[in-house]
Each structure stands twice: as C-alpha cells, then as structure tokens.
C-alpha positions as CSV (number, residue, x, y, z in Angstrom):
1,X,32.2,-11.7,13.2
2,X,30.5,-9.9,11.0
3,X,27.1,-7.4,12.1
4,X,23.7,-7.9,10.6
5,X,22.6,-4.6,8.4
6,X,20.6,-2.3,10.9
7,X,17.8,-1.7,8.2
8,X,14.5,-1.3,9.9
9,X,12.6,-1.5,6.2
10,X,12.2,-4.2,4.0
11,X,14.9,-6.5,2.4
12,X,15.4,-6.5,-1.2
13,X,13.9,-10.2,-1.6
14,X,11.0,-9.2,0.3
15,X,10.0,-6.1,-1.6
16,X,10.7,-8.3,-4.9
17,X,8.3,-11.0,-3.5
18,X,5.7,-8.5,-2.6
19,X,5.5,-7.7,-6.0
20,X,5.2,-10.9,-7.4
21,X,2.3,-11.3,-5.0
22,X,0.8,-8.1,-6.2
23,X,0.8,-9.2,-9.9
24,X,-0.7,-12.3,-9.3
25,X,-3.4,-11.3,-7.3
26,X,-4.2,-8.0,-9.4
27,X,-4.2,-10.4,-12.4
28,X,-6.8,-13.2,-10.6
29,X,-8.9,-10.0,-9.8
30,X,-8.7,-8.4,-12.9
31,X,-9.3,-11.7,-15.1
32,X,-12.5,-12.3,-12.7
33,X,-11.2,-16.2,-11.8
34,X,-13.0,-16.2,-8.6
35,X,-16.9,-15.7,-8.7
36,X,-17.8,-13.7,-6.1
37,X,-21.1,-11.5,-6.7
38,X,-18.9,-8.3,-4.7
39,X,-16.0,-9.0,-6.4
40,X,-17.4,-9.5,-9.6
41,X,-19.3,-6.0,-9.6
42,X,-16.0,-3.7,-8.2
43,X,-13.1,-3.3,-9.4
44,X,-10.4,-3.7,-7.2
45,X,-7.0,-1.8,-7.0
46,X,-3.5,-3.5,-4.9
47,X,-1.4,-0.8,-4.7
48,X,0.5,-2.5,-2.6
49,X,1.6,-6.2,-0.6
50,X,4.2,-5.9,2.1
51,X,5.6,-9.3,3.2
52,X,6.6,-10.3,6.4
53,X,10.8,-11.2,6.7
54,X,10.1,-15.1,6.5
55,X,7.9,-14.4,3.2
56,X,5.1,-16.7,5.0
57,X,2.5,-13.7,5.6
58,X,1.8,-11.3,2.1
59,X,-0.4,-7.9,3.1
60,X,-2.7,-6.8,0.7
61,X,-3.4,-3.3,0.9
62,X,-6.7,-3.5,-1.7
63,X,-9.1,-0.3,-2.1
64,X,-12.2,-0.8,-4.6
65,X,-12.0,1.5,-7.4
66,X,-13.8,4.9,-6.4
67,X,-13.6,3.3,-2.5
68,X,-17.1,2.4,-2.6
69,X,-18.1,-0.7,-0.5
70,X,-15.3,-1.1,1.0
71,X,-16.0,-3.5,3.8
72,X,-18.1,-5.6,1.9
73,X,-15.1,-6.4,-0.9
74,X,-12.3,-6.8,1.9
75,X,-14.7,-9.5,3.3
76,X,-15.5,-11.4,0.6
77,X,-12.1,-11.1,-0.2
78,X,-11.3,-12.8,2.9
79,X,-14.0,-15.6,2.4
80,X,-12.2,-16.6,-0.8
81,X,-8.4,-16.2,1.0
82,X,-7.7,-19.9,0.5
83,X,-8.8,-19.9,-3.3
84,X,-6.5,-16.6,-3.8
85,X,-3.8,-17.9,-1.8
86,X,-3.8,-21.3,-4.0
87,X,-4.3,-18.8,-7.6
88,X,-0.9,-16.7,-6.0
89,X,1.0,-19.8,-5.8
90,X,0.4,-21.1,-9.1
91,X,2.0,-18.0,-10.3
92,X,4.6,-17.2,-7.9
93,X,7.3,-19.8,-7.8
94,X,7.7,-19.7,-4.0
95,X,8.7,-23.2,-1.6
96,X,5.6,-22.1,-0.1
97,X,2.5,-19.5,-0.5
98,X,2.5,-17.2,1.6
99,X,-0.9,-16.6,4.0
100,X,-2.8,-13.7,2.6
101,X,-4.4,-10.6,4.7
102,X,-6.4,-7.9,3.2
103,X,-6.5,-4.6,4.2
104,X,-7.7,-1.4,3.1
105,X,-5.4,0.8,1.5
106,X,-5.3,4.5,3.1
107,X,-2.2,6.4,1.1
108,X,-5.1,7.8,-0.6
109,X,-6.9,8.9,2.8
110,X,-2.8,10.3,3.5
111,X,-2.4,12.2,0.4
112,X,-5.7,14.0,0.9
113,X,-4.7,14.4,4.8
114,X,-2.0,16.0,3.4
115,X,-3.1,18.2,0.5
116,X,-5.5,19.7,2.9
117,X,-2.5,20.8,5.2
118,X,-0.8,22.4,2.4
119,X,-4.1,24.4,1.0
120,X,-4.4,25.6,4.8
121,X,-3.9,29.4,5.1
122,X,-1.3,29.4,8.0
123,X,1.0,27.2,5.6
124,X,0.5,29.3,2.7
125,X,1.2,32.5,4.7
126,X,4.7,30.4,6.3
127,X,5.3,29.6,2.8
128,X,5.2,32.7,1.3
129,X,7.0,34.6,4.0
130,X,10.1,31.8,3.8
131,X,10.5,33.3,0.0
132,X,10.3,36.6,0.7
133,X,13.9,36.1,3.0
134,X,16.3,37.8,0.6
135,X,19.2,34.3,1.1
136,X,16.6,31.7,0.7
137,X,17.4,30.7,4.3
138,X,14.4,30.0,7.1
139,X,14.7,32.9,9.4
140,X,15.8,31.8,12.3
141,X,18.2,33.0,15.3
142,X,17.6,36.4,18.1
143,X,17.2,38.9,15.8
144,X,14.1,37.7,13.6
C-alpha cells in the first residue's frame, strides 16, 4: 500500500490554481468591471491567493496600492464577493468557483519587521564580529 506524501504545504495543482485565481481577479480589478466608488478610486494589488486542498475556498491576500484605506477596500470587496467570484469563473476553467475571502496582505508589514531587525545595532555588532573569526566559522565551543 502505498503512503500519502507527508507535505505540510501546498500541492502542485493548488498552487497552479491559486494563480489562475490571482490573474483573474487582478485582471477584473485592474480592467475596473465592477463599479464600486472604493474600488474604483484605489488601486488594488493580489500578491497572492492560497487555495484550500479541495480548491472550493481561494484566499485573497489584496493590499491597496500605498496601503491606504485598507479596511474600506477589503469591505467593499467583500460586498461584491459574489460578482468577483462569478468574473473568476468565467476565466478559470474550474468544475466549480471556488468561494472567495479577502484579506489583507502583510509580507510587506514582515519585510519591514524584518529590515528593522537587521538595521538593529546588536545584529550589526553579531554580524561584524562573525567575519572577523579568521575560518568563517560561528564561534562556538569552551574556549570562546
């Protein structure tokens, strides 16, 4: 009997799927197809759209260009989920369209979470004193 793959991230079909999904709802965005008065006055980035293993549930992670107004475009986003779900299916050949949830997108938040550690002084001092070790090597062990 054979064992099921251990892989705790996404399949292959549902990472190919999510980016289907992403397309199609960047491009009904983009193209303006549903007239909002929010939506029609931000632009609005998906950076990403993770599906969920039975494809029926496609997250939007969406973030309004310059991330102003952010609650305001992941609502009305929300009140026109049925329209974008029906615009997604019309361009994604799926057996069925998948149930759309928006939410905000925080790699950005992350990335600046993390440049800040990296521009801290402690971490520049650890950094600086690893490259001074004459191997390369961490110094580790009783006598350093």
């Amino acid at each position: 009997m054979a064992q099921k793959p251990t892989s705790t991230g996404p399949s292959q079909r549902q990472q190919r799927v999510a980016e289907l999904v992403r397309h199609a709802l960047a491009e009904v965005l983009q193209r303006g197809d549903i007239q909002d008065p929010v939506l029609n006055t931000h632009v609005v980035t998906v950076p990403e759209v993770r599906m969920s293993p039975d494809l029926k549930l496609a997250t939007a992670y969406v973030m309004p260009l310059g991330g102003m107004d952010e609650a305001p475009v992941i609502a009305a986003l929300e009140r026109h989920r049925k329209v974008l779900r029906q615009e997604v299916a019309r361009r994604v050949n799926l057996k069925f369209a998948p149930e759309l949830r928006f939410l905000r997108d925080e790699t950005f938040d992350e990335a600046a979470r993390i440049d800040k550690l990296l521009r801290d002084e402690r971490v520049k001092r650890d950094l600086v004193a690893g490259r001074d070790d004459e191997d390369g090597e961490p110094e580790t062990g009783p006598g350093h």
